[in-house]
C-alpha positions as CSV (number, residue, x, y, z in Angstrom):
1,X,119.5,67.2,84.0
2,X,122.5,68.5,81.4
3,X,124.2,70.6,83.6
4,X,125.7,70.2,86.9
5,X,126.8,72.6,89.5
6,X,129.8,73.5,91.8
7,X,131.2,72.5,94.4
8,X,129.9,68.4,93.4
9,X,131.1,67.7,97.1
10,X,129.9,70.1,99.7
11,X,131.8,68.1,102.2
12,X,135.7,68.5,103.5
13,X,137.7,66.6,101.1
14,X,141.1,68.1,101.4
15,X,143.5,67.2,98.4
16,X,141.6,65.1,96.4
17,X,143.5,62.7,94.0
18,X,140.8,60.9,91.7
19,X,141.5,58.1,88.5
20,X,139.1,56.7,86.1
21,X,139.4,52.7,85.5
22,X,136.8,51.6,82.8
23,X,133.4,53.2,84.0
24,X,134.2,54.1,87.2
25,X,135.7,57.1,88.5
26,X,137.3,56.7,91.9
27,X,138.3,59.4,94.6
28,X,140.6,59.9,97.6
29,X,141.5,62.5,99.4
30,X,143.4,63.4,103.1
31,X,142.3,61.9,106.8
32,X,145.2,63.8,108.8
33,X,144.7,61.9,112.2
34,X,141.0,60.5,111.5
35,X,140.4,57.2,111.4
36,X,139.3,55.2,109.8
37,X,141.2,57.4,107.1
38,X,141.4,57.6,103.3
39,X,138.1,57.8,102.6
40,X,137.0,56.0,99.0
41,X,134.2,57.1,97.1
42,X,132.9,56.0,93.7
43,X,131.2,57.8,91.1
44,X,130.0,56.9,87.3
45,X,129.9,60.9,85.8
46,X,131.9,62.7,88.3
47,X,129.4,64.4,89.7
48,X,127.6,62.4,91.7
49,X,129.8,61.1,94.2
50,X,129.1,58.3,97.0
51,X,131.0,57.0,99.8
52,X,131.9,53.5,99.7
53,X,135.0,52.4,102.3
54,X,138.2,53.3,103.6
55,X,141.4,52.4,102.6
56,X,143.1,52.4,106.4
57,X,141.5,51.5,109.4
58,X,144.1,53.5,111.7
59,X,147.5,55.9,111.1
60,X,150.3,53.5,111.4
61,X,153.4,53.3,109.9
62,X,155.5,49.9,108.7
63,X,158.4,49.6,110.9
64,X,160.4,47.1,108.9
65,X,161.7,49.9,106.8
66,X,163.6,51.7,108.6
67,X,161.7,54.7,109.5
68,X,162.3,57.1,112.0
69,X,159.8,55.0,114.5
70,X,160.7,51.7,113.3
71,X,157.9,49.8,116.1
72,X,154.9,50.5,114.1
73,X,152.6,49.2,117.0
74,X,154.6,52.9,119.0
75,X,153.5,54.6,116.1
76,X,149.8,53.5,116.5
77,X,149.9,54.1,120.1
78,X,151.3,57.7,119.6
79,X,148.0,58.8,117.5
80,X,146.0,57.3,120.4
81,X,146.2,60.9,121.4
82,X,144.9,62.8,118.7
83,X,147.8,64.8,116.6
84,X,145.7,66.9,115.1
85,X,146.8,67.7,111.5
86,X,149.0,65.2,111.5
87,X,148.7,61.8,110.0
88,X,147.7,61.2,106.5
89,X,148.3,64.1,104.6
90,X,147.7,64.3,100.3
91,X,147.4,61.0,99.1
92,X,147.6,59.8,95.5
93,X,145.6,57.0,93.7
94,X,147.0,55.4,90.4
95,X,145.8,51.9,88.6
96,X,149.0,50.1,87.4
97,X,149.4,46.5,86.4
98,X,146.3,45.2,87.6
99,X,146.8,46.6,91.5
100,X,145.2,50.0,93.1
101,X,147.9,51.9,94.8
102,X,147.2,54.4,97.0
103,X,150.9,56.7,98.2
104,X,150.7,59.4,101.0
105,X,152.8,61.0,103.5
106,X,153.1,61.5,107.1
107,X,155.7,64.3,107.7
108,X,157.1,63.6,111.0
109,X,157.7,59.3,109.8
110,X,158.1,59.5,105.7
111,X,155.9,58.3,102.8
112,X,154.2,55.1,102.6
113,X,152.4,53.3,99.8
114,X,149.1,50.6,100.1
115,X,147.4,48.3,97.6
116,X,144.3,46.5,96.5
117,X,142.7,44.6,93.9
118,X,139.4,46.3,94.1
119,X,139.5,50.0,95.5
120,X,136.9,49.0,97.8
121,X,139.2,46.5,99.8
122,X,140.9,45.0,101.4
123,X,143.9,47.5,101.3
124,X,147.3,46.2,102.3
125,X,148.9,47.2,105.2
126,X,150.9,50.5,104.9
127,X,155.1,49.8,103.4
128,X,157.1,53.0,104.1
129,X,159.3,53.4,100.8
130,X,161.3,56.0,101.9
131,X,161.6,57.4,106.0
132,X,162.2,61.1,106.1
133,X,161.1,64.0,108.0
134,X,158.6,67.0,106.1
135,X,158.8,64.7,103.1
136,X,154.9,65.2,101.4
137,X,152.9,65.2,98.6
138,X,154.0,62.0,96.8
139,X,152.5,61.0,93.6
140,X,153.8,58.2,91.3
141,X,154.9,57.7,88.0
142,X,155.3,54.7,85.5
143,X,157.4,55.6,82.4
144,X,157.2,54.2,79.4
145,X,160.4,52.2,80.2
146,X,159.3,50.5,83.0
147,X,161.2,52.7,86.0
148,X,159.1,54.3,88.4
149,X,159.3,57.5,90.0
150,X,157.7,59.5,93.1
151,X,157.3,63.1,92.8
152,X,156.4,64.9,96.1
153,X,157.0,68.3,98.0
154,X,158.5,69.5,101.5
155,X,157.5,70.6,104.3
156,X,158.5,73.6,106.2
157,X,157.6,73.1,109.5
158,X,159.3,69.7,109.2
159,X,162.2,70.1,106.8
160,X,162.9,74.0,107.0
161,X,162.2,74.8,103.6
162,X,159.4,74.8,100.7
163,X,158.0,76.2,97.4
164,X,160.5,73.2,96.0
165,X,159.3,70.0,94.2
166,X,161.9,67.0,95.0
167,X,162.0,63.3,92.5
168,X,163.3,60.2,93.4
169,X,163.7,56.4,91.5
170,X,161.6,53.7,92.7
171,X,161.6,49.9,92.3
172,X,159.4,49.3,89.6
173,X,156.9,47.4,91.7
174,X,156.7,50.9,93.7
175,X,157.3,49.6,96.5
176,X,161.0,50.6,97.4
177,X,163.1,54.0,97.1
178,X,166.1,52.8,94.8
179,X,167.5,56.3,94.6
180,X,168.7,59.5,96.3
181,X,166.5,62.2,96.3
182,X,167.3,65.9,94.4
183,X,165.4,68.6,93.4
184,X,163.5,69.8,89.9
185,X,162.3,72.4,90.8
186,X,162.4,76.0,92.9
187,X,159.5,77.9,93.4
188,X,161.6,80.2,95.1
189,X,163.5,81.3,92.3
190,X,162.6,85.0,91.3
191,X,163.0,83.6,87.5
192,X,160.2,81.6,87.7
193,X,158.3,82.2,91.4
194,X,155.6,79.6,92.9
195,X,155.8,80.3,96.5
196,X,153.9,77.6,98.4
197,X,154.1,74.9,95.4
198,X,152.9,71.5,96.5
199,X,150.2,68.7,96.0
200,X,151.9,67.8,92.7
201,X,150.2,66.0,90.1
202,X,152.4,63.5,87.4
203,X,151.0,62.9,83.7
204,X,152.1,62.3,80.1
205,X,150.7,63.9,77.1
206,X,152.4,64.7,73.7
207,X,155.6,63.9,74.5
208,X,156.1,66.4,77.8
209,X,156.1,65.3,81.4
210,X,153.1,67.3,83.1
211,X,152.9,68.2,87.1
212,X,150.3,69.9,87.9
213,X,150.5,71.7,91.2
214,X,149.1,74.1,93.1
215,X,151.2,77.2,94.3
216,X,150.2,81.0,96.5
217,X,149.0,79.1,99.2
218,X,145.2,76.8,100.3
219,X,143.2,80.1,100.9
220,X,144.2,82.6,97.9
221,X,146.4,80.3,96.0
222,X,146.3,79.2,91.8
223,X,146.9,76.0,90.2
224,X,150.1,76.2,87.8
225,X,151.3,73.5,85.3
226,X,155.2,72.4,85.2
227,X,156.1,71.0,81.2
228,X,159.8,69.4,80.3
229,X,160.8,67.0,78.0
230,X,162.6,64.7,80.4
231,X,160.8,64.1,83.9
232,X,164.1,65.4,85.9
233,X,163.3,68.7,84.0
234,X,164.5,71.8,83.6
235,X,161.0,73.0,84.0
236,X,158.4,75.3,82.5
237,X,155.6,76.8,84.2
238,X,152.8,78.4,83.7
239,X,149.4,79.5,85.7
240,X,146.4,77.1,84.1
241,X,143.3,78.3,86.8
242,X,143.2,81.2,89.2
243,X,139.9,82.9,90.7
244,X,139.8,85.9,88.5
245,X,136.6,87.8,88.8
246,X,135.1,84.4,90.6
247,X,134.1,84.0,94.2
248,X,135.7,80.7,94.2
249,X,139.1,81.7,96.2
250,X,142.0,79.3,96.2
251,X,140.9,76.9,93.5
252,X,143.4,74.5,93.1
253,X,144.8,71.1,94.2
254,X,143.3,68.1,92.3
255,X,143.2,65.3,89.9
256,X,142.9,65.3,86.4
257,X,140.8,62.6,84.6
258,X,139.4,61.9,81.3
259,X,136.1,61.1,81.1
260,X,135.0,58.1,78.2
261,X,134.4,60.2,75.8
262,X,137.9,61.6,75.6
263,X,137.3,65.0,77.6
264,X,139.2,66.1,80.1
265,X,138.5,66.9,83.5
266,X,140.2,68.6,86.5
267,X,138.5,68.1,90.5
268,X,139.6,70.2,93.2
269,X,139.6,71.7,96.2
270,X,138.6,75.1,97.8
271,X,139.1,76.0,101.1
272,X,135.8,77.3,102.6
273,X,136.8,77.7,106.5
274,X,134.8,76.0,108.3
275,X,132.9,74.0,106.2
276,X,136.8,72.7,105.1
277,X,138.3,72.1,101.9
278,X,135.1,71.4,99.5
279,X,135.5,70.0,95.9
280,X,134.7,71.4,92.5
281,X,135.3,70.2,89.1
282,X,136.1,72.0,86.1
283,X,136.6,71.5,82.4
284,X,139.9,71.0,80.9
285,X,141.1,72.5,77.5
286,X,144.6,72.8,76.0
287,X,146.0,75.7,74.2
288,X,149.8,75.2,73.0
289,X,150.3,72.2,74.4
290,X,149.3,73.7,78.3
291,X,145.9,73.1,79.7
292,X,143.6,75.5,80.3
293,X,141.7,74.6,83.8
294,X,138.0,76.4,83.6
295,X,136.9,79.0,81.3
296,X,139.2,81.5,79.6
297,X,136.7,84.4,78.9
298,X,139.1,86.8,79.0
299,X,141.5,85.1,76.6
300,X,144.8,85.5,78.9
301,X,145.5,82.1,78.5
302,X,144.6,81.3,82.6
303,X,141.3,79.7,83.3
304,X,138.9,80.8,85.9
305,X,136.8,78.3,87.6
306,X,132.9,78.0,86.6
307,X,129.8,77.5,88.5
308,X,127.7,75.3,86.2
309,X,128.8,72.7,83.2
310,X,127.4,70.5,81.0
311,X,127.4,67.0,82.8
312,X,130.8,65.0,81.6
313,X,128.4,62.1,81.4
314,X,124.3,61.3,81.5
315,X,123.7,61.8,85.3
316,X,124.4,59.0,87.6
317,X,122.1,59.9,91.1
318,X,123.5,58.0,94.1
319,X,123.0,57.9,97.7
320,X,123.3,61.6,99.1
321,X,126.7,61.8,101.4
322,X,125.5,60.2,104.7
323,X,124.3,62.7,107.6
324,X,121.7,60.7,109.7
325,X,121.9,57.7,111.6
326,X,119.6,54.9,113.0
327,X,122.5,52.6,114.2
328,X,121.0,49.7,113.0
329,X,122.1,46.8,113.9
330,X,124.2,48.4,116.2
331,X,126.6,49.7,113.7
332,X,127.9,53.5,112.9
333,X,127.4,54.7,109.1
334,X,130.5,55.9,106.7
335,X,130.1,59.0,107.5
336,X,131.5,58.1,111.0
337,X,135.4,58.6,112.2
338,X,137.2,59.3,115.4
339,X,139.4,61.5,116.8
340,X,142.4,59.3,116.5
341,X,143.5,55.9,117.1
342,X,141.4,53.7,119.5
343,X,143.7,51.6,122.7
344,X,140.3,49.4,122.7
345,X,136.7,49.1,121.6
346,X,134.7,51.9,123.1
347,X,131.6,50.0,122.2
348,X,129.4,48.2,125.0
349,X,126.4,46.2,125.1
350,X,123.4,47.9,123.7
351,X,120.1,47.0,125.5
352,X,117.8,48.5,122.6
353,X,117.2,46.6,119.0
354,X,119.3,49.1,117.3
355,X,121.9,52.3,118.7
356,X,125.2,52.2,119.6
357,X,126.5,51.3,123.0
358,X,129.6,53.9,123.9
359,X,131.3,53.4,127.1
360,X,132.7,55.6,129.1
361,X,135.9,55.7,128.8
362,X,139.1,58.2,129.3
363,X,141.6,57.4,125.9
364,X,143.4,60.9,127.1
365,X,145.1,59.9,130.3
366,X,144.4,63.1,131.9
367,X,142.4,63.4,135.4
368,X,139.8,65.3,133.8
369,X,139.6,64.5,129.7
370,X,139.7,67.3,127.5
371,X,137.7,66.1,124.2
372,X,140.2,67.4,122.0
373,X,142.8,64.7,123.8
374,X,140.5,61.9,123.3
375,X,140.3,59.5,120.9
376,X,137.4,57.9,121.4
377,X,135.3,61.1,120.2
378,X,133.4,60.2,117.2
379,X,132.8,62.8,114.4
380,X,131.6,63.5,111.2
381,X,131.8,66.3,108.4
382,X,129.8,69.1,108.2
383,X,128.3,68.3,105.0
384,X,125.2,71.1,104.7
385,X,125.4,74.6,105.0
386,X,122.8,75.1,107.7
387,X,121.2,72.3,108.6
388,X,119.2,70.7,112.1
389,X,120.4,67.8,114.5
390,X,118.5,66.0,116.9
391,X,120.8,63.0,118.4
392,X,118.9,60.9,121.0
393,X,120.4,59.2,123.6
394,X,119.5,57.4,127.4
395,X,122.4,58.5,129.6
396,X,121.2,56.3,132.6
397,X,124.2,54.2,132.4
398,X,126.3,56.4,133.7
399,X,128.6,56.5,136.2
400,X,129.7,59.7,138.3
401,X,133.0,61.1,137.1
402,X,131.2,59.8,133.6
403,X,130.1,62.2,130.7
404,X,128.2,61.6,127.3
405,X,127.1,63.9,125.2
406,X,127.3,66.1,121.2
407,X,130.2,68.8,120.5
408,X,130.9,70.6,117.3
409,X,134.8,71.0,116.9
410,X,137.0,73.1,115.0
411,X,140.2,75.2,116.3
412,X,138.1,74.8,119.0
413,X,135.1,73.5,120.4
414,X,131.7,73.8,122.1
415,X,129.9,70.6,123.9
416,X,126.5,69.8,125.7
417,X,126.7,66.9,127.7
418,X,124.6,64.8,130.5
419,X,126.8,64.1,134.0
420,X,126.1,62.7,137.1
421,X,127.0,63.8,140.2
422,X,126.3,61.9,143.7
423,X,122.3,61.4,143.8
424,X,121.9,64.4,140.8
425,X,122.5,64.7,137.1
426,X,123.0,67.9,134.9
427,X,123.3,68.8,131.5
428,X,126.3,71.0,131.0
429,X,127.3,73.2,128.6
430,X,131.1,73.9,128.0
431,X,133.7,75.3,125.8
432,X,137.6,75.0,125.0
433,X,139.7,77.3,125.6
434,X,143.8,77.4,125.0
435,X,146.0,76.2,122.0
436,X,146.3,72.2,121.2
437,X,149.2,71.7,124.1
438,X,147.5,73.7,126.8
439,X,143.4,73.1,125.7
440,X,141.2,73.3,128.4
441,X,137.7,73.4,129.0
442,X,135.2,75.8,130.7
443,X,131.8,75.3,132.0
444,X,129.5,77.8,130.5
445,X,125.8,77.2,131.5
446,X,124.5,73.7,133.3
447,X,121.2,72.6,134.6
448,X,120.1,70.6,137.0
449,X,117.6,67.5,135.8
450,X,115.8,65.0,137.7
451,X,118.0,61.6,137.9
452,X,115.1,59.2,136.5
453,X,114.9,61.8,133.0
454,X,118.4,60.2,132.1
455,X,116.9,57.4,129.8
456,X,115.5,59.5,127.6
457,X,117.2,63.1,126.2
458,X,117.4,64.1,123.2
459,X,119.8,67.2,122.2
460,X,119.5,69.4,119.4
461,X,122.1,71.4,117.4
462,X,120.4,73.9,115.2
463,X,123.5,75.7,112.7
464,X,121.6,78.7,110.6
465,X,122.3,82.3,110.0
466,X,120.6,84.5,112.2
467,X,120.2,86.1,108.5
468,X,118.0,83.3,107.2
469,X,115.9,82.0,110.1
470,X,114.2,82.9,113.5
471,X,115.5,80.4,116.4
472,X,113.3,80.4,118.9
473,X,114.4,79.8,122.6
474,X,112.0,76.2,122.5
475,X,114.2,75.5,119.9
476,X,112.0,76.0,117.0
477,X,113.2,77.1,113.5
478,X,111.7,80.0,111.6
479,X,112.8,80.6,108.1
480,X,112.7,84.0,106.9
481,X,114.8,84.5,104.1
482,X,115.3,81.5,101.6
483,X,116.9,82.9,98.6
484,X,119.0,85.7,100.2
485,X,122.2,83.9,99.7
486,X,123.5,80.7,98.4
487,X,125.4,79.4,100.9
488,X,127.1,76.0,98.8
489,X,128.5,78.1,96.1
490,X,130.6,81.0,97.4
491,X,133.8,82.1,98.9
492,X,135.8,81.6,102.0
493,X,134.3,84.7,103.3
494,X,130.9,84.2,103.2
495,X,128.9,84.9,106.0
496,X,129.2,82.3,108.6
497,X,126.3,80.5,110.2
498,X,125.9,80.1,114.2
499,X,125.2,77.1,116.4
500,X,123.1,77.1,119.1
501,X,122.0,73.8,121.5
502,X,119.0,72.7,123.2
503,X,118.6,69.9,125.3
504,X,114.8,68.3,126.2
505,X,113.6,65.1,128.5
506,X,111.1,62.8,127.5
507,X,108.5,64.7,128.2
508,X,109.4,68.2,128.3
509,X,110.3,71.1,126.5
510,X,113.4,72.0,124.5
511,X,115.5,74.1,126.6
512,X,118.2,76.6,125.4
513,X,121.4,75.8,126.8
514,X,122.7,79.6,125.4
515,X,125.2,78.3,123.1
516,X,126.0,80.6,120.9
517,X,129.4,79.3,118.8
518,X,130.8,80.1,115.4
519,X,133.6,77.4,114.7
520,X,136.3,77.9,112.8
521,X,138.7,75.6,110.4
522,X,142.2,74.4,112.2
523,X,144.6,74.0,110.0
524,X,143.8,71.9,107.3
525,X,140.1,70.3,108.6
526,X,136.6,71.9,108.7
527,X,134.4,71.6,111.6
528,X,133.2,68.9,112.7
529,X,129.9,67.6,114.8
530,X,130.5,64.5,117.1
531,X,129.1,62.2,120.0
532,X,131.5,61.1,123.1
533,X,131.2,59.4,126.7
534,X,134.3,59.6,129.0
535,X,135.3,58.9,132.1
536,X,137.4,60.6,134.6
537,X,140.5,59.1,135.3
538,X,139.5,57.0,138.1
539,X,136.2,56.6,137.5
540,X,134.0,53.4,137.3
541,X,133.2,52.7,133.2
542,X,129.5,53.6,132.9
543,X,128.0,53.7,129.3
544,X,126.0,56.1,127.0
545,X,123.4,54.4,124.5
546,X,123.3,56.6,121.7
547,X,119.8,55.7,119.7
548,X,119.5,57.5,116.3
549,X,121.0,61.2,114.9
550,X,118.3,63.0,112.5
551,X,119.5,65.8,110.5
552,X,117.2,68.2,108.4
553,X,118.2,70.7,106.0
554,X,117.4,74.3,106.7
């Protein structure tokens, strides 16, 4: 293979910072209230891509700083409650000196900064270098003179303002604010507008300080360039990539990297709804001392992103990004994170060789959990665009008031779940309903199912386009169109595919619990697919023994 093809991650890495030390490229990228969060994945040509660790193991915040929740352990125990899109936002990931640092904000506590030795851990715990409120973005900077900087942006919905790009002095270990903070520059200014600028990106070439940011917004924005001679400006700008007559919307928001052999390289984001913000790299020219993001075929000095590329390097095949699951062991794969914080394990005892043990338990405090409250909801990307689940599971273990089942989430949610009541059992199907404060959940369908079939179920998600394939009410797949569209390259509006669940006892037939759901992005995070077992309030802690997750490609 010579060439590669966009998007290299079909999988929702929002913001994604990325650095090159020696041979190995290395890549981070938001968790928002997912833990464990900050995913780290290493590649060797920038293509292939593999996830390796994670550089936090929940969102807390240091409180020996001085930051607006100075008891970090309240800080943990608030994201116990998932604040979804809230949490980790836009990291950064330099090299300096010998240490890995890793700076991101949360924009209700302030930004925070974690090292390592090897980018595969251990991380340090998180230091807060400077509290403050809508404070985001942060990316550092080492001058030639030893001080150190943080770049970053604001806010709105915190701070009250935006579009404006903000600099302040650190220590020169980067581990302390040592100055006040002031602006450098105003997107808002008719002279030189760049509503929405953001994610900003530091560098040094040729004697000009170089931020690279992205501007107009996630879904329809551009990716500008900033030049000045000193680093507290004034500023020049200048639009470097925008989607031209591409189908790749919003591309923008990245890292640039050169590859050994000198070339430069720029990895980013589009936002693709509900499949989230997917990542795409492009080649990297420069024209007059400003770079050139993507191809310029129309010679108007702004690049347009492409589809295929010569590979930066020979190709480096690694393990596909993890879907399935056999538990092995008794432990979840990478690909694994939960809703938010955990108050305790939510593992039990497993009675089978491999499988995961989840108890039932209620992390949400409310009578009746709503999933989106809890915490102990365990998700993964959607990392395919149509693709076949089949997660089986013995729900015997439970209690009554217990639940265990699959959802797939996104502003909202649809879930297929085994409960018992009394002397029965029933596999329900429900949906959310309402805005985060006031989500509820409705019952949609449910079935009654003989006690002693508990032990054994085994429930199927099947997400296609009614386009491609035939789903038949057994649920059986029929492909009928292979080639009409290619679904991993194209835009935001692309047609979306459906989900539908079945549900089937040991040794019975699938059985169509009518789902029919389209999920959608919120805010910032694709869809997601996920396993839970909760408890009512009061109820007695039963269990849910989850045995293996098998996804196909369709």
């Amino acid at each position: 293979m010579t060439e590669f093809k966009n998007p290299i991650l079909f999988a929702d890495y929002s913001d994604p910072d990325v650095i090159r030390v020696g041979d190995t490229y290395i890549l981070t990228a938001s968790s928002f209230n997912y833990v464990p969060g900050l995913p780290i994945l290493i590649s060797r040509d920038l293509v292939n891509w593999e996830l390796k660790a994670y550089a936090i193991d929940q969102v807390e915040e240091d409180g020996t700083k001085g930051c607006p929740h100075e008891d970090s352990e309240a800080v943990g125990k608030r994201f116990e409650i998932p604040r979804h899109s809230e949490g980790v936002w836009a990291p950064a990931i330099r090299y300096h000196d010998g240490l890995y640092y890793i700076y991101y904000g949360m924009p209700d506590e302030g930004i925070y900064v974690i090292t390592a030795e090897n980018p595969l851990g251990p991380w340090s715990k998180p230091v807060c270098i400077r509290p403050a409120k809508g404070f985001i973005d942060p990316c550092p900077y080492w001058d030639e003179d030893g001080r150190a900087y943080i770049i970053h942006a604001y806010a709105r919905s915190r701070i009250g303002f935006k579009s404006i790009l903000g600099i302040f002095e650190m220590s020169p270990d980067g581990m302390k604010a040592i100055s006040e903070d002031q602006f450098i520059f105003d997107g808002n200014d008719p002279a030189h507008p760049a509503i929405t600028i953001e994610g900003p990106k530091v560098y040094r070439r040729n004697g000009y300080y170089y931020i690279l940011s992205p501007a107009g917004g996630v879904t329809r924005g551009w990716q500008v360039a900033l030049r000045s001679k000193d680093i507290h400006g004034p500023y020049e700008i200048k639009t470097v990539m925008e989607q031209g007559d591409t189908i790749i919307n919003g591309p923008h928001q990245g890292g640039l990297v050169d590859s050994k052999d000198g070339r430069e390289w720029f990895l980013h984001f589009q936002d693709r709804g509900l499949y989230g913000r997917i990542c795409h790299l492009q080649p990297v020219t420069w024209k007059d001392d400003w770079p050139v993001i993507g191809t310029d075929e129309d010679h108007d000095g702004n690049g347009n992103p492409v589809h295929t590329w010569a590979l930066p390097e020979e190709g480096q095949p690694v393990t596909p990004h993890p879907t399935s699951d056999a538990f092995e062991s008794h432990q979840i794969g990478l690909q694994w994170q939960w809703l938010g914080n955990l108050k305790k394990s939510p593992f039990g005892d497993s009675v089978y060789h491999d499988g995961i043990c989840l108890k039932a338990q209620n992390f949400s405090g409310e009578e009746d959990p709503i999933l989106w409250h809890s915490s102990n909801v365990l998700t993964q990307k959607i990392v395919l665009p149509e693709f076949m689940m089949d997660i089986h599971l013995d729900a015997s273990r439970l209690a009554e008031g217990n639940k265990a089942g699959i959802l797939m989430m996104g502003g909202q949610y649809t879930s297929l779940y085994a409960e018992r009541r009394g002397e029965k059992a029933y596999i329900v199907l429900a949906e959310s309903e309402g805005d985060d404060a006031g989500k509820y959940e409705t019952v949609k369908a449910e079935f009654e199912v003989p006690e002693d079939d508990l032990n054994d179920l085994t429930f199927r998600m099947i997400f296609v386009r009614n386009t491609k394939a035939s789903v038949s009410a057994q649920g059986e797949v029929s492909i009928i169109s292979v080639n009409e569209e290619d679904l991993y390259f194209n835009s935001y509006d692309s047609a979306k595919p459906e989900l539908r669940m079945f549900f089937k006892t040991k040794d019975g037939a699938f059985t169509d619990s009518t789902c029919r759901f389209t999920p959608s992005d919120h805010t910032w995070v694709g869809a997601k697919a996920g396993l839970f077992a909760v408890a009512h309030l009061h109820a007695e802690e039963g269990a849910a023994e989850f045995r293996s997750v098998n996804v196909t490609e369709l």
